[in-house]
N, C-alpha and C positions, 0 to 999 in steps of 0.2 A: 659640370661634365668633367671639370681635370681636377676633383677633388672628390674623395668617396672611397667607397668600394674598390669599384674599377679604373680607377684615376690613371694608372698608367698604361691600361692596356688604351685607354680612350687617348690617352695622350700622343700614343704609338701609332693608333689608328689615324688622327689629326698630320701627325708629320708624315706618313706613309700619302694619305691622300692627295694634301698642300704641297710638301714639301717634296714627293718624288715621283707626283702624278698617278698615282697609283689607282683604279679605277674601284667600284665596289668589290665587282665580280672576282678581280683578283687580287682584290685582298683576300677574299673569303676563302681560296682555294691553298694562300699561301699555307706551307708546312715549315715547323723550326726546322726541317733540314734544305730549305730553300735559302735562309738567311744565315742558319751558324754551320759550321766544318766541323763535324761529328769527331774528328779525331783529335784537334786541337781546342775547341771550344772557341776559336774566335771567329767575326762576321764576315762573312765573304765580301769582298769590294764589289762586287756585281748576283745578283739577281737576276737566274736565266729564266723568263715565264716561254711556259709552250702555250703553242697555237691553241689548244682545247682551253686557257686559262682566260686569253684576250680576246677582243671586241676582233672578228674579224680572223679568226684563228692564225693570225701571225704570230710569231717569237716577238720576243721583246727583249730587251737587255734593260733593266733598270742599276744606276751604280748607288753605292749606299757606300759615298765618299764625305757627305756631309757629317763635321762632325756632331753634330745638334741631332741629327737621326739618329746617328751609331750611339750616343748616349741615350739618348730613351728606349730605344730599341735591346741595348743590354740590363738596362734597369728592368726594363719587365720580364728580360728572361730570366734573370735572375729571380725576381717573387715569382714566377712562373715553378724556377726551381723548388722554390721554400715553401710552396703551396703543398701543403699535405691533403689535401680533397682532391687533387687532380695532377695525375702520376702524369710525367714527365717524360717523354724521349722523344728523337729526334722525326719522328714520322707522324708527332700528334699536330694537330692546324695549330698556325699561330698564334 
């Protein structure tokens, strides 16, 4: 599973889940412009999910201070970038 193909997006998805609680549901809804800052390119300390994204439609604040998250999490935006099959911007899911 953390080797292959998809090895870092699975990787991402492991520490998203383990490491910041993150539930199925809102992973799947996340979008790159939930986690990087369209204007600077770097990750936002906090992750704001809306009530339609969580168990229970409340807000949630997840922080993404770990630095073991924030490295895998830019390693795959980066091949995310480099990926020529699948066009890049900040409104596509993660």
């Amino acid at each position: 599973i953390l080797s292959g193909k998809n090895a870092k997006r699975n990787t991402t998805l492991l520490y998203f889940s383990f490491g910041l609680g993150l539930r199925a549901k809102e992973m799947s809804l996340l979008k790159i412009n939930h986690v990087l800052d369209e204007s600077n390119n770097c990750l936002f300390e906090e992750i704001n999910l809306t009530g339609n994204m969580t168990k229970g439609d409340k807000q949630r604040h997840i922080y993404l201070t770990n630095p073991k998250v924030q490295k895998v999490l830019l390693d795959y935006i980066e091949e995310r970038k480099q990926n020529k099959k699948v066009s890049f911007n900040h409104n596509s899911p993660l």
